[in-house]
C-alpha positions as CSV (number, residue, x, y, z in Angstrom):
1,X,-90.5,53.7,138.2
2,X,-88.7,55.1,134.6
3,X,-90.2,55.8,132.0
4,X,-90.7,52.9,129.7
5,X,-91.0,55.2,126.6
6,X,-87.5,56.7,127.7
7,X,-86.0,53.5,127.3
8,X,-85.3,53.1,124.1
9,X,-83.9,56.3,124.1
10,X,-81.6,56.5,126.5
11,X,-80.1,53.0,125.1
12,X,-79.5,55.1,121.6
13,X,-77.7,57.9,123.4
14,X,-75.7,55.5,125.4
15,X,-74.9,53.1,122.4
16,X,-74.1,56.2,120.9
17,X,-71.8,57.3,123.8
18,X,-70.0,54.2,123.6
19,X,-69.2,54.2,120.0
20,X,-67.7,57.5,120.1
21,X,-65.2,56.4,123.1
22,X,-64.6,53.4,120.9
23,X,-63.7,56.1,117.8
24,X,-61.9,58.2,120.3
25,X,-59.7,55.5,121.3
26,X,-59.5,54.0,118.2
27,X,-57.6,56.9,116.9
28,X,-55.8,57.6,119.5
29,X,-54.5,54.0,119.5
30,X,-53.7,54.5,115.6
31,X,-52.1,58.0,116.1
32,X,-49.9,56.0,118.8
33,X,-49.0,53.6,116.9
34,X,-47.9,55.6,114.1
35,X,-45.8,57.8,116.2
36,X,-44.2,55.3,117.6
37,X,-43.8,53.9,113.8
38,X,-41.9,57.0,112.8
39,X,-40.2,57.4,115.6
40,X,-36.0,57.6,114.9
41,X,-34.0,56.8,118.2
42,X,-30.3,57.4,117.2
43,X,-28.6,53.8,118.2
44,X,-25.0,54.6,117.4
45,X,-22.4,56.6,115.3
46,X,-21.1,54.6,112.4
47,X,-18.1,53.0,112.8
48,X,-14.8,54.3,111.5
49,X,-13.7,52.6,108.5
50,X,-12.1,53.4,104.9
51,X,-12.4,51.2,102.0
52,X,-12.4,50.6,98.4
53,X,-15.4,52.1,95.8
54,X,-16.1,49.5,92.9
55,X,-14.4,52.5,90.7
56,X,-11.4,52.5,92.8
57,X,-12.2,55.5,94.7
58,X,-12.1,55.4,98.6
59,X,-14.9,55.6,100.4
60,X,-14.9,55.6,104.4
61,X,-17.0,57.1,107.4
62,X,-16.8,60.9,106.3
63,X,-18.6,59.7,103.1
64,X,-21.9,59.4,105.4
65,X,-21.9,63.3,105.9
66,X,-24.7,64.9,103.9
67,X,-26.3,61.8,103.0
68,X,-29.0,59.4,104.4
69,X,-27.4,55.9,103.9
70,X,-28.6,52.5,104.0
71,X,-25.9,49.7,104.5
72,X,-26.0,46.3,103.8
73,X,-23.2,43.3,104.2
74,X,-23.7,40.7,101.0
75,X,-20.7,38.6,98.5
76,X,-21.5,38.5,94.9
77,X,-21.5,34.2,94.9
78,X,-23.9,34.3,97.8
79,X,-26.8,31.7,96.7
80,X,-28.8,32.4,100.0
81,X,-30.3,35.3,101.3
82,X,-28.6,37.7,99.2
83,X,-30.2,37.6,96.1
84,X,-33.4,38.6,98.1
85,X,-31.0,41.4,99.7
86,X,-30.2,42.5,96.6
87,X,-33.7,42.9,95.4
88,X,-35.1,44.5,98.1
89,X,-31.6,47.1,97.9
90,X,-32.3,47.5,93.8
91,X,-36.6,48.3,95.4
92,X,-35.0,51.1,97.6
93,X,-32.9,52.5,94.7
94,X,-35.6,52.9,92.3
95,X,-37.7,54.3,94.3
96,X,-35.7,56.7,95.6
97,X,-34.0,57.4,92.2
98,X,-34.7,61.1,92.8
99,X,-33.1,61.5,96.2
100,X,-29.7,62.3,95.2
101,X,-29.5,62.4,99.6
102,X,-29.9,59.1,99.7
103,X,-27.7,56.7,98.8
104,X,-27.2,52.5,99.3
105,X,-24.0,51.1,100.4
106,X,-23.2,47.4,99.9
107,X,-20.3,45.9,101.4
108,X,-18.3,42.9,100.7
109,X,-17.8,39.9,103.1
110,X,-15.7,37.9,100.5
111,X,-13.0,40.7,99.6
112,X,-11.2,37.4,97.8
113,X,-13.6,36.8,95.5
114,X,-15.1,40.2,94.7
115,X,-12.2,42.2,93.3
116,X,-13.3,45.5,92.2
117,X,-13.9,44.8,88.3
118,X,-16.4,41.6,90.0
119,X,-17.7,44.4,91.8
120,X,-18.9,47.1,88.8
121,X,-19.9,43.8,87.1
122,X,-22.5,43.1,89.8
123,X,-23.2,46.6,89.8
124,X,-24.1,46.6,86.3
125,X,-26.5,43.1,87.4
126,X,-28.6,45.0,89.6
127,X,-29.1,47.7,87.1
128,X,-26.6,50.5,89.0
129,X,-26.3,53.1,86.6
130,X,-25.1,55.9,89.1
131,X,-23.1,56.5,92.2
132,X,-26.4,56.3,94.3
133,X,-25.2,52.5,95.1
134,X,-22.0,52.1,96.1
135,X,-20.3,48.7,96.3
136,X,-17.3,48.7,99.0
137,X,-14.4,46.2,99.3
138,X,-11.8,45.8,101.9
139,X,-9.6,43.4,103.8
140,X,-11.6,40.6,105.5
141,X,-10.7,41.4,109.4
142,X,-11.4,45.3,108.8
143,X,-14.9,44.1,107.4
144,X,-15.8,41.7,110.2
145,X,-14.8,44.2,112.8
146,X,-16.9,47.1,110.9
147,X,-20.5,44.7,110.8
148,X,-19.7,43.4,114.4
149,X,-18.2,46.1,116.7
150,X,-19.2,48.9,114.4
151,X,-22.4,48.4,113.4
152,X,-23.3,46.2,115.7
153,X,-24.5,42.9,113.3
154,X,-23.5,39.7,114.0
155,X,-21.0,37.9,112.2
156,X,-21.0,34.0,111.9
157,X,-18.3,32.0,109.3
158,X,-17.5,35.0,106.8
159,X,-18.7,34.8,103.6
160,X,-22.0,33.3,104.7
161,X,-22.5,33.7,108.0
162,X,-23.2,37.7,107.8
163,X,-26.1,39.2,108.8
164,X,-29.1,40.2,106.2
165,X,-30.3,43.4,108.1
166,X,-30.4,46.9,106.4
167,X,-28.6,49.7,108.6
168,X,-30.0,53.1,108.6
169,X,-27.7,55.8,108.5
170,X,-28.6,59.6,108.9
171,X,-27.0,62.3,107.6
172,X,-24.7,62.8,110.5
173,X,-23.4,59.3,110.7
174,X,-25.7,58.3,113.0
175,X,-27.2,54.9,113.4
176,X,-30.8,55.3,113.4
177,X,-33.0,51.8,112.7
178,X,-31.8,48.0,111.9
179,X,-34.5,46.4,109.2
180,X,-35.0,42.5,108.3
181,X,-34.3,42.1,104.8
182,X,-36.6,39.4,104.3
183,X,-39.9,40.7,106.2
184,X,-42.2,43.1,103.8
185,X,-43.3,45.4,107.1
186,X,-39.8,45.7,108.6
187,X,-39.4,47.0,104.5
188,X,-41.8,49.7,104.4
189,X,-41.1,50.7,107.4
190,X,-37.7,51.6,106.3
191,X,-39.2,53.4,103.2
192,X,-40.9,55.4,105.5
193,X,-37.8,56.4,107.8
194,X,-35.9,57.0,105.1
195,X,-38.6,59.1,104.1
196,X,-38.7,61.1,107.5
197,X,-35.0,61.7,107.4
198,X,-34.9,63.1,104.2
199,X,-37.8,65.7,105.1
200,X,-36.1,66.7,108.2
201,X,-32.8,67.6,105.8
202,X,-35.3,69.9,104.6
């Protein structure tokens, strides 16, 4: 027959035996989890392409090289989800206003509208002050083909049926992450690949 003094001993050690594989697994799940948070698949080359600057300068594929890039596909009339794209892009450039590695890339789905001088206008709306934030324009079917065969975003009516995902760019013109605009985590979680890429330039 056991002990009966033991008892209360051996549930201590065993309580405490269980709360330590509970820690233990805790952090393994949360060192999981933030592996797999950082991890940076490469999902594609970004597509050929060669358009207009806001200044008038051209700006294509080559223009990745060097640079960790995120891309986005807005109009400047856009009354829907681009005013929150815009906000979240103007976030990203502040914050990374001392990365001169990184650099934003809007380009227009409503090349008829947004003529280059609407362009640096809009520029000037969101506070651009650099050439950290580029604003690209170029003929309608060249665009379309770029967000949909290219980068892989769908494409509904153009102007407003594009899509409101962030592409992530590395510095090799490699795709590597697709980010909802309008979700907060799918956000920081882009501020934190961007981060990543820019230490491994290091």
């Amino acid at each position: 027959m056991p002990n009966e003094r033991t008892l209360p001993g051996k549930i201590v050690i065993a309580a405490f035996a269980a709360l330590l594989v509970i820690a233990l697994l805790g952090a393994y799940i949360i060192q999981r989890s933030n592996r797999t948070r950082m991890a940076l698949p490469v999902l594609g080359q970004a597509p050929e392409f060669s358009f207009t600057e806001r200044s008038g300068k051209p700006f294509g594929t080559r223009d990745f090289n060097g640079k960790i890039s995120v891309v986005d596909f807005i109009f400047t009339t856009c009354p829907g989800v681009c005013p929150v794209m815009a906000g979240r892009m103007s976030h990203l450039y502040k914050l990374f206003e001392r990365y001169d590695q990184v650099q934003f890339v809007s380009i227009t789905v409503d090349p008829e509208t947004d003529s280059l001088p609407v362009l640096r206008e809009y520029a000037k709306e969101q506070g651009v002050t650099d050439d950290r934030w580029l604003f690209l324009r170029g003929p309608i079917e060249q665009v379309s083909q770029v967000s949909e065969q290219g980068f892989k975003l769908p494409v509904g009516v153009l102007p407003a049926g594009h899509s409101s995902r962030f592409v992530l760019v590395d510095s090799k013109g490699q795709i590597r992450g697709y980010y909802a605009s309008d979700e907060d985590e799918s956000q920081l979680l882009l501020e934190y690949h961007i981060r990543a890429l820019v230490g491994a330039m290091k």
